[in-house]
C-alpha positions as CSV (number, residue, x, y, z in Angstrom):
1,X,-60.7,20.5,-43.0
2,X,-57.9,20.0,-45.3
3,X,-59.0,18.9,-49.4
4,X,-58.0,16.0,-50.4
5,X,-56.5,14.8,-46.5
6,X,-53.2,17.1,-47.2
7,X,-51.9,20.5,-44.3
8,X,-51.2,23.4,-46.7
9,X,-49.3,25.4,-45.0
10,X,-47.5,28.8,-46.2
11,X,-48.4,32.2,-47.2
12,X,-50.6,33.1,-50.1
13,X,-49.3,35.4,-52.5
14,X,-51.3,38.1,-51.0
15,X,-50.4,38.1,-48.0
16,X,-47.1,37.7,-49.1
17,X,-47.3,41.3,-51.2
18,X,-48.7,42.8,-48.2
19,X,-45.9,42.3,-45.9
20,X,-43.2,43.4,-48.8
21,X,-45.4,46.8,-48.6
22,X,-45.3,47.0,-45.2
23,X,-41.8,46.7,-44.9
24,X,-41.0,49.0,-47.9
25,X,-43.0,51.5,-46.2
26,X,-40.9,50.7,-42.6
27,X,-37.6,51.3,-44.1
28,X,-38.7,54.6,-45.9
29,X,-39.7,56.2,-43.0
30,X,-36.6,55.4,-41.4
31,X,-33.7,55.6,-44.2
32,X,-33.7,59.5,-44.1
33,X,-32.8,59.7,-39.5
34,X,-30.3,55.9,-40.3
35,X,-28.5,58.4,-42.8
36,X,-28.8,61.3,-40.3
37,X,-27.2,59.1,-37.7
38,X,-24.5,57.6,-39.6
39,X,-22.9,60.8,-40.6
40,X,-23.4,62.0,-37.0
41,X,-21.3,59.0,-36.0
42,X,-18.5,59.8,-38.6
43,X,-18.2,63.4,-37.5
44,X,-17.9,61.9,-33.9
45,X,-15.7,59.2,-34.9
46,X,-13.4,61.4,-36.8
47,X,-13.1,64.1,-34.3
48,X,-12.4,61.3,-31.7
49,X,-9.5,60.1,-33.7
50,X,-7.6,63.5,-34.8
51,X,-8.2,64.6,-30.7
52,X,-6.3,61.2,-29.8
53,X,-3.9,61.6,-32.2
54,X,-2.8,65.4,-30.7
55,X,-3.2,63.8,-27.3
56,X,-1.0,61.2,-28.2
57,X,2.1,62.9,-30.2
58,X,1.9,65.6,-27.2
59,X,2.4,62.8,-24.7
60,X,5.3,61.3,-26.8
61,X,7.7,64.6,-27.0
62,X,6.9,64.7,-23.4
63,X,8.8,61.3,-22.9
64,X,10.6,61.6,-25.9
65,X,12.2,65.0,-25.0
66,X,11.9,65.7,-28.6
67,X,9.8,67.3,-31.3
68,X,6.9,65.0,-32.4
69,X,4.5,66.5,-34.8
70,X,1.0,65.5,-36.3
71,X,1.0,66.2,-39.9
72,X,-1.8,65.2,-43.2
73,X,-1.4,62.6,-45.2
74,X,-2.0,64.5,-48.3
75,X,-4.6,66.5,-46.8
76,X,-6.3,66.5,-43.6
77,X,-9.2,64.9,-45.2
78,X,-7.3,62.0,-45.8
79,X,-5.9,61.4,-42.6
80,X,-3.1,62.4,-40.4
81,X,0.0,60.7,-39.0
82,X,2.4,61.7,-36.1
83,X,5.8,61.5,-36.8
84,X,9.3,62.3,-34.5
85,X,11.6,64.9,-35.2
86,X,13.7,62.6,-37.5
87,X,9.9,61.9,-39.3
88,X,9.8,58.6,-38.5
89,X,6.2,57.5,-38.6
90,X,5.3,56.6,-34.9
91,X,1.1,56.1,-35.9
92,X,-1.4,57.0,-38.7
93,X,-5.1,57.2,-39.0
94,X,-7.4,57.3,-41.8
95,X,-10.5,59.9,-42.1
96,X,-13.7,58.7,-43.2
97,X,-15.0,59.2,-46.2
98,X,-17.7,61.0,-44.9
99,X,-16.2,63.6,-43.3
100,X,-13.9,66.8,-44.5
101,X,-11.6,68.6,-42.6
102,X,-10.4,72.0,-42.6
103,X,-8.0,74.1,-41.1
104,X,-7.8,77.5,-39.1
105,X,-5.0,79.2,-39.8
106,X,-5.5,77.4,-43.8
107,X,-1.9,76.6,-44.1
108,X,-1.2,74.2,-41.4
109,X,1.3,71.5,-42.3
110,X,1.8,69.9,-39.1
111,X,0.9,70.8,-35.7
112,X,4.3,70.2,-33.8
113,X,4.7,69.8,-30.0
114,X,8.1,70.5,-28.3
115,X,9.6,68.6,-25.2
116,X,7.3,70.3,-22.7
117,X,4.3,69.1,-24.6
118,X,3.7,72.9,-25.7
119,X,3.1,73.9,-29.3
120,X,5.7,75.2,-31.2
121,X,4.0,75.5,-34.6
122,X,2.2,77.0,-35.8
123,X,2.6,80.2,-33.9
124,X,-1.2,80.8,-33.4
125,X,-3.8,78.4,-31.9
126,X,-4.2,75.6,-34.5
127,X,-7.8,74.6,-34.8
128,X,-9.4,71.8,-37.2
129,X,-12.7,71.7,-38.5
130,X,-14.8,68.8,-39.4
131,X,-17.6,68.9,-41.5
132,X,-20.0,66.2,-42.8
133,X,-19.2,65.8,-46.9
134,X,-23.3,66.0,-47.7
135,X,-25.3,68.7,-45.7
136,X,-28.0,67.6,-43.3
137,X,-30.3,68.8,-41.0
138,X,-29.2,67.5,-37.6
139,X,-25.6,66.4,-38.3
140,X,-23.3,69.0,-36.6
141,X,-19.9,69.7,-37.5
142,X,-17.0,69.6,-34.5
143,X,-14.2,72.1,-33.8
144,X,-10.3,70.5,-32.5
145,X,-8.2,73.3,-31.2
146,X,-5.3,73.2,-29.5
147,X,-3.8,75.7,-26.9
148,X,-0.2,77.0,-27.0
149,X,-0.3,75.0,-24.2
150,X,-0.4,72.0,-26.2
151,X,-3.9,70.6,-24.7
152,X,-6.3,69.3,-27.3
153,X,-10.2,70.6,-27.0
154,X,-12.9,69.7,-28.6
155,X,-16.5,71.0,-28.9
156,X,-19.8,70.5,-31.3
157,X,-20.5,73.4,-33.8
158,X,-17.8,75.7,-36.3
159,X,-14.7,76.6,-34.8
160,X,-15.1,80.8,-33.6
């Protein structure tokens, strides 16, 4: 029976404190695989961008019947745009700042594809790196190479 003919109705502080430790101890337990999982999705993200991007200036100096290349912003890391042959900016992409990118041979500055869609430079097979910015177990690093052919491929792990 209610005192005094009045419905309390609430939590006590107690109960109150327990469910704040409850949760605390919730979200510690899962903070370290949410971190885990969000670089995994940058890497993922990242690599699915640059691969588009090499897709997409290879299909452009197909129907261009030019020279379009992909080229960093001021470093890979940054981002990359593709650009024609008279460097006109056709589309640009930003990297996350979560990921790093390096390149294979070091001193790429554009990755240019000629009016067959082949690659004409560099003069070996390009191939971009992405890493994660903090080491973690369970994040993998992706591989972007690209055949003289000019075809794109991707794969998990460092490039070989």
């Amino acid at each position: 029976m209610p005192l005094s003919g009045r419905n309390f109705r609430g939590f006590t502080l107690v109960e109150m404190l327990i469910t704040v430790s409850v949760i605390g101890v919730l979200l510690s337990i899962a903070a370290p695989s949410l971190r885990q999982m969000m670089l995994n999705h940058g890497i993922r993200t990242a690599s699915f961008d640059l691969f588009s991007s090499l897709e997409y200036a290879r299909s452009e100096a197909i129907k261009r019947n030019a020279l379009v290349s992909v080229k960093p912003d001021s470093t890979w890391s940054t981002g990359w745009k593709v650009v024609d042959s008279s460097n006109n900016l056709l589309r640009s992409w930003s990297a996350t700042s979560t990921v790093t990118v390096s390149t294979t041979p070091s001193s790429i500055a554009a990755i240019t594809f000629g009016k067959d869609g082949h690659v004409t430079t560099p003069s070996s097979v390009p191939k971009l790196q992405l890493n994660p910015t903090t080491t973690m177990n369970g994040v993998d690093s992706r591989c972007i190479s690209v055949d003289l052919i000019g075809r794109p491929k991707t794969q998990m792990g460092a490039c070989s």
